[in-house]
C-alpha positions as CSV (number, residue, x, y, z in Angstrom):
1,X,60.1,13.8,57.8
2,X,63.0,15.1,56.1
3,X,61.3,18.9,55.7
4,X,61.3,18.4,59.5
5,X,65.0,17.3,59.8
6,X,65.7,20.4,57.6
7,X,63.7,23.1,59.6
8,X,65.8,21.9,62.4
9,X,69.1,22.6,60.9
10,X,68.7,25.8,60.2
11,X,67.5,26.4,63.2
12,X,70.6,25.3,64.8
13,X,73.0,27.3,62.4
14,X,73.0,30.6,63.9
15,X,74.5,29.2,67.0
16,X,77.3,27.6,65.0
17,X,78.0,30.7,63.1
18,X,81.8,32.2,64.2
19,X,82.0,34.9,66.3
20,X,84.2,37.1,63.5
21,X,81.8,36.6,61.1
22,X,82.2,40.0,58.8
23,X,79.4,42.0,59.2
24,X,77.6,42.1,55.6
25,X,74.1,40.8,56.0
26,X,74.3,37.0,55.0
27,X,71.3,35.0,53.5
28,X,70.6,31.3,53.4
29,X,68.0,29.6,50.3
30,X,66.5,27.0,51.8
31,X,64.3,24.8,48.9
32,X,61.4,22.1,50.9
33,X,61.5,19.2,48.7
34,X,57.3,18.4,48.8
35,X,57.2,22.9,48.3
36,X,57.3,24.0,44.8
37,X,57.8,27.8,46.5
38,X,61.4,29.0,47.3
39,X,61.9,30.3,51.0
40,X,64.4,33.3,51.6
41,X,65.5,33.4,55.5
42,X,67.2,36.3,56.3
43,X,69.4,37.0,59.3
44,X,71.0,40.2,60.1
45,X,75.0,40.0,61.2
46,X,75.9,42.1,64.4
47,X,79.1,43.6,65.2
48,X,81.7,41.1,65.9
49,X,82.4,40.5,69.6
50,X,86.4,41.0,69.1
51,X,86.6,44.1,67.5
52,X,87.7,46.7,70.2
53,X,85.1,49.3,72.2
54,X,85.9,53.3,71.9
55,X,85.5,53.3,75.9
56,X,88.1,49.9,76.0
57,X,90.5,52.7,74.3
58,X,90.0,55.6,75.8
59,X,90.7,53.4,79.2
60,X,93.6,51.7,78.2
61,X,95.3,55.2,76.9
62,X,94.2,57.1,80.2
63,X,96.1,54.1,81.7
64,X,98.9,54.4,79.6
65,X,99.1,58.3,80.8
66,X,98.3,57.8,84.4
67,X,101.4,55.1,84.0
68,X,103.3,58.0,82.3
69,X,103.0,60.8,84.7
70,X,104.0,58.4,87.2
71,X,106.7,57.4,86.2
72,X,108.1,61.3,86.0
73,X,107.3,62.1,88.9
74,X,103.9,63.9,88.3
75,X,100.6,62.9,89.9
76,X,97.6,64.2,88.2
77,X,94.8,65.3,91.1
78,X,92.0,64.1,89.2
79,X,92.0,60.6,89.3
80,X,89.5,60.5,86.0
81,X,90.4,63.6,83.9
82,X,87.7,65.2,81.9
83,X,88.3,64.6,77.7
84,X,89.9,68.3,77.5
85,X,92.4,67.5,80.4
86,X,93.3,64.1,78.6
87,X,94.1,65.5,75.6
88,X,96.0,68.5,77.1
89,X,98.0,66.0,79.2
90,X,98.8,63.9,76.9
91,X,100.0,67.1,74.5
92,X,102.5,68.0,77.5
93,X,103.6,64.0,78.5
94,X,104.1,63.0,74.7
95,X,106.4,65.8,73.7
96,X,108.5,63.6,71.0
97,X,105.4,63.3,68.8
98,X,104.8,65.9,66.4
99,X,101.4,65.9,67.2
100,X,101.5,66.7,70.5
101,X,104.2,69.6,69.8
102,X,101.7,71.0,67.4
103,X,99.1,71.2,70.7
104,X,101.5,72.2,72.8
105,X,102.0,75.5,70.0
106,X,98.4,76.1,69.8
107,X,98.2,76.7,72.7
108,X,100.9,79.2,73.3
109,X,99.9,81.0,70.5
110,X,96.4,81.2,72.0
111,X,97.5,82.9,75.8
112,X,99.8,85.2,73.6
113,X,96.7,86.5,71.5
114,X,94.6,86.8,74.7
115,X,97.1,88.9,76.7
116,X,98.1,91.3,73.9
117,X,94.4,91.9,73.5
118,X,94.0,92.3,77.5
119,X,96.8,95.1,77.6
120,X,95.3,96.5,74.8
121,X,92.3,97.4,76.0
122,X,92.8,97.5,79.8
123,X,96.5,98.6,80.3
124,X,96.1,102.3,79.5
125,X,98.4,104.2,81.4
126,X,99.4,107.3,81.4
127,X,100.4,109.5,78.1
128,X,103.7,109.9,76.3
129,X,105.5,113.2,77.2
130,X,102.5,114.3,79.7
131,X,105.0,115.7,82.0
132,X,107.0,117.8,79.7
133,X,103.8,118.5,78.1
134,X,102.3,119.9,81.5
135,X,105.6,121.4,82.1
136,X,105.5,123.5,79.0
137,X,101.9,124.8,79.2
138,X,103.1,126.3,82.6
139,X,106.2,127.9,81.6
140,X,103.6,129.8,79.0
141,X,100.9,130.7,81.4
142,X,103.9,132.8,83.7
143,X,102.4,135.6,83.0
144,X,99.1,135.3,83.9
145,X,97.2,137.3,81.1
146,X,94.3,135.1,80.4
147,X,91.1,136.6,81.7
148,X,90.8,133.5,83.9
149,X,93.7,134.7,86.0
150,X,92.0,137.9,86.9
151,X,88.3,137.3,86.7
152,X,87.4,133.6,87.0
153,X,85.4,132.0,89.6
154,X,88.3,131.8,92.0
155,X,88.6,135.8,92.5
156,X,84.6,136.0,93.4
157,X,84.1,137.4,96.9
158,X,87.6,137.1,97.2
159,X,87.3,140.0,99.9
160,X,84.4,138.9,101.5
161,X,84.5,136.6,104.9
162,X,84.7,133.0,104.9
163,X,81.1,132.2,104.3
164,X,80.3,134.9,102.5
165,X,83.0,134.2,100.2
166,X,81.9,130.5,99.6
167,X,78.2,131.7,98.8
168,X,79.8,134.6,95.8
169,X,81.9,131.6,94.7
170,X,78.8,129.3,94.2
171,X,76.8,132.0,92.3
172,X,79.7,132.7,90.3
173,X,79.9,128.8,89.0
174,X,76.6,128.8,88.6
175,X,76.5,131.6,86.4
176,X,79.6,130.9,84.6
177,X,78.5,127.8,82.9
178,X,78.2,128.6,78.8
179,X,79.8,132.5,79.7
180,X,83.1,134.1,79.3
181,X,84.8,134.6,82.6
182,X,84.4,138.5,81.6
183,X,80.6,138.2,81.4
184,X,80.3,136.5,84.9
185,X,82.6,138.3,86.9
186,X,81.3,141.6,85.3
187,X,77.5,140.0,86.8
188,X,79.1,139.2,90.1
189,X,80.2,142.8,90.3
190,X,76.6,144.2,90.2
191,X,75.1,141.6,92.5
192,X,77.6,142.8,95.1
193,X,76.4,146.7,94.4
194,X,73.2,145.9,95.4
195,X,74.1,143.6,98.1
196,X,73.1,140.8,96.4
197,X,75.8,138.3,97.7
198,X,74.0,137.1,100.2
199,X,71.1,134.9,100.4
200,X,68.8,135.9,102.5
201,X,68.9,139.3,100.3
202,X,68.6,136.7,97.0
203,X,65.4,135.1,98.5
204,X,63.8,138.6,99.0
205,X,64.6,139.7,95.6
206,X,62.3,139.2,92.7
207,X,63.0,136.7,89.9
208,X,62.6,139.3,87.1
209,X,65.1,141.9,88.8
210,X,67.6,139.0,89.7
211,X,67.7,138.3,85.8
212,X,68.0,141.3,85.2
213,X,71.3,142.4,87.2
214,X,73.0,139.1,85.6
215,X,71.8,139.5,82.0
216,X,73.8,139.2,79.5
217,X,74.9,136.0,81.0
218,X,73.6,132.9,79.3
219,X,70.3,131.8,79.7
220,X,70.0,134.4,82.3
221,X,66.4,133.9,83.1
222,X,66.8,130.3,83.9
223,X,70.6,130.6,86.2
224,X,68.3,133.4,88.6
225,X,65.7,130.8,88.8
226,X,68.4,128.2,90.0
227,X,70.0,130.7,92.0
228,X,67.2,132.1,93.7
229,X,66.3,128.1,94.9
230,X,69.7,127.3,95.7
231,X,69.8,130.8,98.1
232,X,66.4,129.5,99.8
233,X,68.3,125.7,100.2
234,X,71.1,127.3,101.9
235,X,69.3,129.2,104.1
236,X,66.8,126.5,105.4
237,X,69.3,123.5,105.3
238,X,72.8,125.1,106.0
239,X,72.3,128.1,108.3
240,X,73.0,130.5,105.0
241,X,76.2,128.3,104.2
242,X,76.2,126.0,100.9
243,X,76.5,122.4,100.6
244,X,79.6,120.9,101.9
245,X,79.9,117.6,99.7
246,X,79.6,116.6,96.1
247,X,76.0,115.1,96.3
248,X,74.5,117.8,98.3
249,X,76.2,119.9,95.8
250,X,75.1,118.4,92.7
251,X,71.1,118.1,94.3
252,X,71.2,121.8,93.7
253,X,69.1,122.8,90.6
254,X,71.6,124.2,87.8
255,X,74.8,122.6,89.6
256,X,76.8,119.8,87.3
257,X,80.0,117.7,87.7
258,X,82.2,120.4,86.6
259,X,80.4,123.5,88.7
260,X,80.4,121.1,91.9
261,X,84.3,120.3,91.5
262,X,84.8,123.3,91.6
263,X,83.3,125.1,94.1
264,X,84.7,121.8,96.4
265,X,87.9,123.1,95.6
266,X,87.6,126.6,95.8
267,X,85.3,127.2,98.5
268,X,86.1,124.1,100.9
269,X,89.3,123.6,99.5
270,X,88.4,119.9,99.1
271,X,88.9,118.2,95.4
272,X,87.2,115.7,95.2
273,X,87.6,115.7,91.4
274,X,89.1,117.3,88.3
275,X,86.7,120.6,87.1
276,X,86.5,119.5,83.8
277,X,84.9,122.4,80.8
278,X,84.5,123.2,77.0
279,X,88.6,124.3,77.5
280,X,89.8,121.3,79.8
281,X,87.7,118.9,77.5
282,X,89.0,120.4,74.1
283,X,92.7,120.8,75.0
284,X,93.2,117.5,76.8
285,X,91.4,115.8,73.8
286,X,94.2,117.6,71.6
287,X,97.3,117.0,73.3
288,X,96.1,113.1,73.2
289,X,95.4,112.2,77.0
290,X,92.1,111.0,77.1
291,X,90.2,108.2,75.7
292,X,87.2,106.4,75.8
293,X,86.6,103.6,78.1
294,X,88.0,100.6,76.7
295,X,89.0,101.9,73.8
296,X,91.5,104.9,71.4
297,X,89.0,107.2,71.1
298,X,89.0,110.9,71.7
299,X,86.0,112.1,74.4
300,X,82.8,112.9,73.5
301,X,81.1,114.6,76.9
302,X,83.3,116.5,79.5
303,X,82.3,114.3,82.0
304,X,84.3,111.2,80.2
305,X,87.1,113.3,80.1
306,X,87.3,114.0,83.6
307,X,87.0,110.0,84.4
308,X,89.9,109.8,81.7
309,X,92.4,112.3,83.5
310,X,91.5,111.1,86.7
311,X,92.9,107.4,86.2
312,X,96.7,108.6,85.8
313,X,97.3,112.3,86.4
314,X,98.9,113.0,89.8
315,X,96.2,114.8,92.4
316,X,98.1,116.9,93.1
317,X,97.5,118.6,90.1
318,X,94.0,118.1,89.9
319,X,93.4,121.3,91.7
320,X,95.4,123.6,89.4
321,X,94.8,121.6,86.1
322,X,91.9,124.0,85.4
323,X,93.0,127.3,85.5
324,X,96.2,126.2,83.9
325,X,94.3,124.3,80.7
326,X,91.4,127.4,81.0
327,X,94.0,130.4,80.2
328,X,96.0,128.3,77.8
329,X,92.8,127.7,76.0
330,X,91.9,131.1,76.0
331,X,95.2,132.5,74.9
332,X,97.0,129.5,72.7
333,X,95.2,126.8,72.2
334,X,92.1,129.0,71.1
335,X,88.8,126.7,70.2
336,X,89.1,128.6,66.2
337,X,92.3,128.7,65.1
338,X,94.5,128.0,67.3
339,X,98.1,129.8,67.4
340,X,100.5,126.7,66.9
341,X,103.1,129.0,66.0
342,X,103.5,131.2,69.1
343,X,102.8,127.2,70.8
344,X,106.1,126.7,73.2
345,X,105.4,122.6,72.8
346,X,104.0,122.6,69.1
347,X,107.2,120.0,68.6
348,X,105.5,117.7,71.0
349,X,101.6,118.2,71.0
350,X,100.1,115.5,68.7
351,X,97.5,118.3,67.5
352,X,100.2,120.6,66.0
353,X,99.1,122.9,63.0
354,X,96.4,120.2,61.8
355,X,94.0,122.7,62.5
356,X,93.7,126.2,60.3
357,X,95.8,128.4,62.0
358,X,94.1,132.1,60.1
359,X,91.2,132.7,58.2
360,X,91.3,132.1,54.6
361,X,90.4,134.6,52.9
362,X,87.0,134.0,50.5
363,X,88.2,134.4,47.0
364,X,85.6,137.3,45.5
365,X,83.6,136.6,42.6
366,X,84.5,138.3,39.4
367,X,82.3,138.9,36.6
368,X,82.5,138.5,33.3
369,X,82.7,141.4,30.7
């Protein structure tokens, strides 16, 4: 009877248990009088029922903010705001707090860093100086003594009608790549004497002769190959005319960026493009007006210089940029030593006497007696 009154007691006790009970686990010892063996009942606490909820807080402080922005004026589009928009409005409505000035800080400091980086690497304009730079560089090419001025691409066929003229100034580009201007116009000179400037003439015409007429110019044996396929093209595609466009151009066997640039100024007196070789490439590389995309690096590849000049110097001098950079390169601005003392802007080209500007002389061995 009374083990029965007992059982029924604890049974009852959980429910008379407070509700802020703490929550370390709490055990009753409960001893039967007729039981010699000692019973352990153990009961697990849970949290108490008043202590607050994460969510309840977050609530009452959105609340507390919605109330805020109210109040000046502001109304906040989203009516629940994502965590990151909570805690960036409440950094710009709780400005007296330290904390939220330190937000506010962060955050300024981080669009700062991000837009010095953007300029950085987008914002590449055009060079310092360029202008009196290109302004100098034509004062010294006045006189016109570079072999470029006399015998370059430009003067092939320069007698010669219209069309015929445009088909002499293809075969000279495609002979002049990896030649002196010398070399190529000299070639040019003895296709004409045998009345080779034509293609019709050029299809007839043997390989091994055709390489032979143009030899010494480099790789010979392959440029009459091209020019011998490109003759046949423009005979059966373009009534004995050459391309008139840049892809068309550049289908032809043995014809690159530079070459058909070129030859679209020159012959159709359409640029499309800067013409862009070894002289152009090393010179502009120099003088410090091209980079890499995205970043301060000199060019590697003519073709990436090209791209370079093209996003900031005028079109208008796209044109005449070659023969201008060509002659000063093969007068001044030699690929070996270059003469930086007879230079006219050696006060303002970035490159100035950094390179050797004569020979030094090889100290000779002397024996010992």
């Amino acid at each position: 009877m009374h083990l029965a009154l007992l059982i029924s007691r604890i049974r009852l006790l959980p429910t008379a248990m407070p509700s802020t009970r703490s929550a370390s686990a709490s055990r009753l010892l409960v001893r039967a009088d007729n039981s010699p063996v000692a019973r352990e009942i153990k009961r697990e606490s849970s949290v108490s029922l008043d202590t607050p909820k994460p969510e309840a807080t977050v609530s009452v402080k959105r609340r507390r903010v919605k109330r805020e922005l109210e109040v000046n004026g502001q109304h906040h589009k989203k009516q629940v705001p994502d965590i990151e928009d909570f805690i960036y409005e409440k950094a710009k409505t709780l400005t007296s707090s330290s904390k939220a000035t330190t937000s506010l800080v962060k955050v300024e400091k981080k669009v700062g860093v991000s837009s010095v980086i953007k300029v950085v690497i987008c914002a590449v304009g055009a060079p310092d100086n360029w202008e009196a730079v290109l302004g100098g560089i034509k004062s010294m090419r006045l006189s016109g003594e570079a072999p470029v001025d006399t015998k370059g691409c430009e003067k092939a066929g320069s007698l010669l009608p219209p069309k015929e003229r445009r088909f002499a100034v293809l075969i000279s580009t495609m002979m002049s790549s990896q030649t002196k201007d010398e070399v190529t116009h000299a070639a040019v000179e003895r296709l004409s004497e045998n009345g080779l400037l034509d293609p019709d003439a050029i299809v007839r015409t043997d390989e091994t002769t055709l390489a032979n007429l143009i030899k010494p110019v480099g790789f010979y044996q392959r440029k009459a190959q091209f020019i011998k396929e490109a003759s046949k093209i423009c005979l059966e595609r373009f009534g004995g005319d050459i391309p008139d466009s840049l892809n068309e151009l550049l289908a032809l066997r043995g014809v690159g960026p530079k070459m058909a640039h070129l030859v679209m100024s020159i012959a159709w007196k359409n640029t499309q493009g800067i013409c862009v070789d070894t002289h152009v490439h090393r010179i502009s590389n120099r003088l410090g007006w091209v980079f890499r995309e995205g970043t301060r690096q000199k060019t590697t590849t003519p073709e990436q210089t090209r791209i370079s000049l093209e996003k900031w110097l005028p079109k208008d001098e796209w044109e005449p940029i070659n023969p201008l950079l060509v002659g000063f390169g093969q007068t001044i601005c030699t690929p070996l030593r270059p003469k930086c003392d007879k230079c006219g802007i050696n006060n303002i080209c970035p490159s100035a006497f950094k390179e050797s500007s004569s020979p030094i002389p090889k100290q000779k061995k002397t024996r010992s007696p």
